[in-house]
Each structure stands twice: as structure tokens, then as C-alpha cells.
N, C-alpha and C positions, 0 to 999 in steps of 0.2 A: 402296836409294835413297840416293844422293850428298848431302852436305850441300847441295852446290851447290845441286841440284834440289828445286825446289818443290810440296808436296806439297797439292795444290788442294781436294781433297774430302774430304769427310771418310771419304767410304768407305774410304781409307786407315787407319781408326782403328779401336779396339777399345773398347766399352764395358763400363766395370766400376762397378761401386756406383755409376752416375748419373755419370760420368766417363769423358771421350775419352781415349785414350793410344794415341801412335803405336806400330806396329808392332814399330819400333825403341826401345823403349821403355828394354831395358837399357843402352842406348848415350846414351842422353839421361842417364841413372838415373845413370850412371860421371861428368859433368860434374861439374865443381869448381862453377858456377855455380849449376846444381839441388841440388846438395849444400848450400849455404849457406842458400838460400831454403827447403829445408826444414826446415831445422835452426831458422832465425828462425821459420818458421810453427809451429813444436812450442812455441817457448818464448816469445817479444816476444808474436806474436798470439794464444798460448794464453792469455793471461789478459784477451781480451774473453768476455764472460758473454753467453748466451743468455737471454733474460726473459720467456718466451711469456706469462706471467700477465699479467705488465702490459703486456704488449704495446706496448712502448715500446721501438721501434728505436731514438731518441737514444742510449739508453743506450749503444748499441753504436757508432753513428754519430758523435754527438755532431754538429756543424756543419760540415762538410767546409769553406765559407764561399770566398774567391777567386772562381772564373771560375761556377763552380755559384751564386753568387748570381743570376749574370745569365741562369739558364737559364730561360726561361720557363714558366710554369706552363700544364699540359694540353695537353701535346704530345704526338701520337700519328703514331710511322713504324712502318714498316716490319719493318726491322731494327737490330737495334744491337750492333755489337761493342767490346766495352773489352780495351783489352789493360794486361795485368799488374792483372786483376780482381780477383787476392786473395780478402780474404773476404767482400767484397760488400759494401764501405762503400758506396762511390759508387750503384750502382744501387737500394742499397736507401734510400737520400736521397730519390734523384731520381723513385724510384714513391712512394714515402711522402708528401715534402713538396712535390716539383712536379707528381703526377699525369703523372706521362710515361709513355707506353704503349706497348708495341711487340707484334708477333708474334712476334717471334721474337730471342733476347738468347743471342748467343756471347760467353764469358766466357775467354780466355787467359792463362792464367799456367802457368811453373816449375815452382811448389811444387804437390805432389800433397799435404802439409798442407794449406794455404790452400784448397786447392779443397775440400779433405773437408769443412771448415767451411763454404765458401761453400753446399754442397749442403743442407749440415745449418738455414745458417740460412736457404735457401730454402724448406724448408721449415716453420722456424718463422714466419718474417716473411710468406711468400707474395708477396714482391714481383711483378714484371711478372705478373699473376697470369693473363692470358691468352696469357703467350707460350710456345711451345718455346722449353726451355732447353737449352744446351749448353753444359757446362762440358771447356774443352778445358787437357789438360795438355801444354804442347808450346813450346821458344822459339819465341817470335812473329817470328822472320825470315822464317820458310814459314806463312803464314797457309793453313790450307785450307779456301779459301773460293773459290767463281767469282769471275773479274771482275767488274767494276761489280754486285756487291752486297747492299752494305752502305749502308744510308740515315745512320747516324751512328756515326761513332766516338768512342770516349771513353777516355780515358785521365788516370791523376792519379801524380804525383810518380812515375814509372818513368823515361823514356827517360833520365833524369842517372844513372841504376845499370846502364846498358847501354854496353859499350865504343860507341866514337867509330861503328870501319867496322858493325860489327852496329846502331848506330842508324839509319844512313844505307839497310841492308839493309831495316833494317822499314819506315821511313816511303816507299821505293820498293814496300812490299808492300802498303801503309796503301794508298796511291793504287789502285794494283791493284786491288782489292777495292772503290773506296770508290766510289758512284753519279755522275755529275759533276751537278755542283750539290749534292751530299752537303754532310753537315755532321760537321765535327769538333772536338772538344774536349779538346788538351791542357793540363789545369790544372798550374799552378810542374811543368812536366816537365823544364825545363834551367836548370842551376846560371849563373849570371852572372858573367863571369870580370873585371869589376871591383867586384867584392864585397869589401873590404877580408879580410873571414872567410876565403873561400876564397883569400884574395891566401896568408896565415898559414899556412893550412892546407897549404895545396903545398909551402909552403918547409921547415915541418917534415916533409913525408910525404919529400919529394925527400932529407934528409936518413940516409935509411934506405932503397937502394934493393935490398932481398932484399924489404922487407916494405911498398912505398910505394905499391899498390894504383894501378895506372895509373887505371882508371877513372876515379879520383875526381880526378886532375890532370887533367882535362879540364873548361873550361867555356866557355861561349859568350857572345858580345856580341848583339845584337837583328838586327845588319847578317850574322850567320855563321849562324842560325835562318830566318832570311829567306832567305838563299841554301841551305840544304838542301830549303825547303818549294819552293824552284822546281825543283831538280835533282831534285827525288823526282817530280814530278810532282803534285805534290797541289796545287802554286797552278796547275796550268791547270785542274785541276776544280772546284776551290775558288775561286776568282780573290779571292773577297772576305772577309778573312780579316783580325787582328787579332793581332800581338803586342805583348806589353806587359808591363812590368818587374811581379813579386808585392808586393804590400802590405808584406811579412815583408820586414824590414831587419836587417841584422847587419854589424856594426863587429867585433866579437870571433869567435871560435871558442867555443862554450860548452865544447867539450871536448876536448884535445888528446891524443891518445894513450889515450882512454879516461877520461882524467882532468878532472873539472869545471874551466873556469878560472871563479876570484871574479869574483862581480860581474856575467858576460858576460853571463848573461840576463833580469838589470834594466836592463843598459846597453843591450844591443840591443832590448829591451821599448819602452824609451823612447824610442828616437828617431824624430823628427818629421821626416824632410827635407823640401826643399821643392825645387819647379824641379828641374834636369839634379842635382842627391844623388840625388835619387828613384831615379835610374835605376842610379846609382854601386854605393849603400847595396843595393839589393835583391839579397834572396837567390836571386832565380831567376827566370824569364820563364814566360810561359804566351803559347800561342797556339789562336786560335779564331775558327772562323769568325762572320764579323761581324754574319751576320746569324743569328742562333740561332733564331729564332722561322722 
């Protein structure tokens, strides 16, 4: 099967230790991109702890807090897919502390790390505890899943680590899949390209162009989010929907090069904008539909 071509069912997949992996599994395995995300899921995300004694998911979670504030408490669909699910912060939040319910919770991500953890602490935690679960390892350009449906999507701080045209593929694949009248939730998913932080950050990446990581030179204004969510399709399904600059402002870069800058994250800690800064200052945008409940 062609990249091009989209792979719909999951009957296309193979299950191993509680985990889908396409066919093409070695050819996914060979990506620079899956090679990174497991490498992070072995080391960054290996040192969140499991705590089944005290059975206290914060510890793991901690407060995701942005657009998941606003999700309402004892909400029960359908289905629910999150893409770039990781190790199950978000849905193990939103069954724990909003009572959100589903039948059935498709989980995709990359890293075949992250997933092994997600499985592991699905088991500890017991989140959506009535749904089929499927944790699928596979980029989420080819979602395989039928059209219309998916009752919610969910997704948190991914689509800003996805190149520009592979964002533009998935959120045309988000639609595909998504119910109309569905409901979706991407929390701070795109960097704000007048962000003074990331203004810094591109001029010194631009300066090193063997190692200046395109991805990250891309960011977006409110008016170039808005115009993807109509070309994808998902504001005719979605019609009523909500983007809006993140809370998290940053003036500085905390880190350049790997290297801490002084100071950058007390100065960015502290500040208060107010009025059209608000929108300057923020580090990223979240969009969602408006009516959550």
C-alpha cells in the first residue's frame, strides 16, 4: 500500500501485546520521525512513575489545565479518538476528573514506547473503563477508521511537531472520520508566529541550515488556523468552533541551542498582557469546538 493511500480499517493491522501496528510496520520502523519519538518515549517519558497503591493518577497527570478546563464534567459519546495519544495523560484526566465516558477510545501515536506505557497504565489506572480500547501505532495522516465515525476528537500540544503539508493531510483525515456535528479538541496544538520567543528562536535556528529543523520554523497566526480548519473540512462539520490564543506567554526563549537563557522563565512566568499582547505574547493557539457540552 502507497503512502498516498489511505488505510481505513483497521483490519489492515496487526495486533501485538495490546497494540495495532500496520502491516508495513518495518517501513514506518525505518522513519527518522518514529525513530525520534521513541527514543523521547524511552528517556523524557520514562521517568513518569506508575502508583497503583495510591492510586493517584495526578501524580502522573498532574493538571493538563487550557481548553480541558472547559470540558465538561459527565460527558458520555460514543467514540473518541486522540491523535498523538502518547502515554495517556489527557484521557486518563478527562475519565478521572471529568467523568467522560465513551465505548469505545482509539489512541494514535509514532512511538511504539509511548504506546507500551499507555497500555500499561491502562491497565493500572483503568480509565474509560467501559470502552474498547485500541491503541494504534501508525502516523496519523491515514487514520484507519470509517468515515463519519468518530463522535470526538482530542488532541494536545501535537500538530506544532508535525511538518506544515503532513498537518494539512491529517486535519483533511480528522474531518473524514469525524461525525458532522462531532466535536473536537485541539488544546495549544499551533505555535503563534508572533510570539516574540519563537520570533528568536527561527533566527537563531535559520542560522544553522544543516541542523535548523524545518518544522519548528513554522508557526501560525489565528486568521492561517482558521483557513486550514475550512480547507480540511472540519468547519463544515464542525461550523461552531473556537480559536483562541494559550494563557502560556513567552517574551524569551528559555532555551537556545539546548542551552538555558537567564532569567527567561521568570520573565516569561510573569507576564500579565492585557488587550491585542494577549494575542502577540502567546505561545500558541488551541482550537475547539464551541460548544463542548
Amino acid at each position: 500500500m502507497s503512502q498516498v493511500e489511505v488505510m481505513k480499517t483497521l483490519n489492515e493491522f496487526q495486533l501485538r501485546d495490546g497494540i495495532y501496528f500496520p502491516k508495513n510496520y518495518e517501513e514506518l520502523n525505518s522513519t527518522k520521525q518514529k525513530q525520534t519519538w521513541d527514543k523521547i518515549g524511552k528517556t523524557y517519558y520514562g521517568s513518569q512513575k506508575i502508583d497503583p497503591v495510591q492510586g493517584d493518577h495526578t501524580i502522573l497527570t498532574g493538571k493538563p489545565g487550557g481548553t480541558w478546563d472547559k470540558f465538561p464534567n459527565n460527558k458520555t459519546v460514543d467514540s473518541i479518538l486522540e491523535i498523538g495519544c502518547g502515554y495517556g495523560r489527557i484521557p486518563i484526566s478527562l475519565s478521572k476528573d471529568k467523568n467522560l465516558r465513551c465505548n469505545k477510545y482509539y489512541g494514535i501515536d509514532i512511538s511504539e514506547t509511548l504506546l507500551q506505557r499507555l497500555v500499561k497504565f491502562k491497565e493500572e489506572y483503568n480509565f474509560f473503563p467501559e470502552a474498547e480500547f485500541y491503541p494504534i501505532c501508525n502516523s496519523a495522516e491515514g487514520l484507519p477508521l470509517a468515515d463519519n465515525s468518530i463522535d470526538l476528537v482530542i488532541s494536545n500540544c501535537v500538530f506544532m511537531h508535525i511538518p506544515e503539508a503532513q498537518t494539512k493531510n491529517l486535519l483533511a483525515e480528522i474531518s473524514r472520520v469525524l461525525k458532522p456535528g462531532g466535536i473536537f479538541v485541539f488544546n495549544h496544538s499551533f505555535h503563534n508566529k508572533s510570539c516574540p520567543s519563537h520570533i528568536i528562536h527561527n533566527f537563531v535556528r535559520s542560522l544553522n541550515p544543516v541542523s535548523k529543523n524545518a518544522v519548528y520554523l513554522k508557526q501560525h497566526s489565528a486568521a492561517e488556523i482558521e483557513a486550514m480548519l475550512s480547507a480540511s473540512g472540519i468547519k463544515a462539520k464542525c461550523p461552531q468552533y473556537t480559536v483562541e490564543p494559550t494563557r502560556e506567554y513567552a517574551i524569551l526563549p528559555e532555551k537556545i541551542k539546548g542551552i538555558p537563557v537567564p532569567f527567561a522563565k521568570a520573565i516569561n512566568q510573569n507576564l500579565k498582557p492585557s488587550g491585542s499582547r494577549k494575542e502577540t505574547l502567546a505561545y500558541g493557539y488551541s482550537a475547539y469546538s464551541t460548544e463542548l457540552g
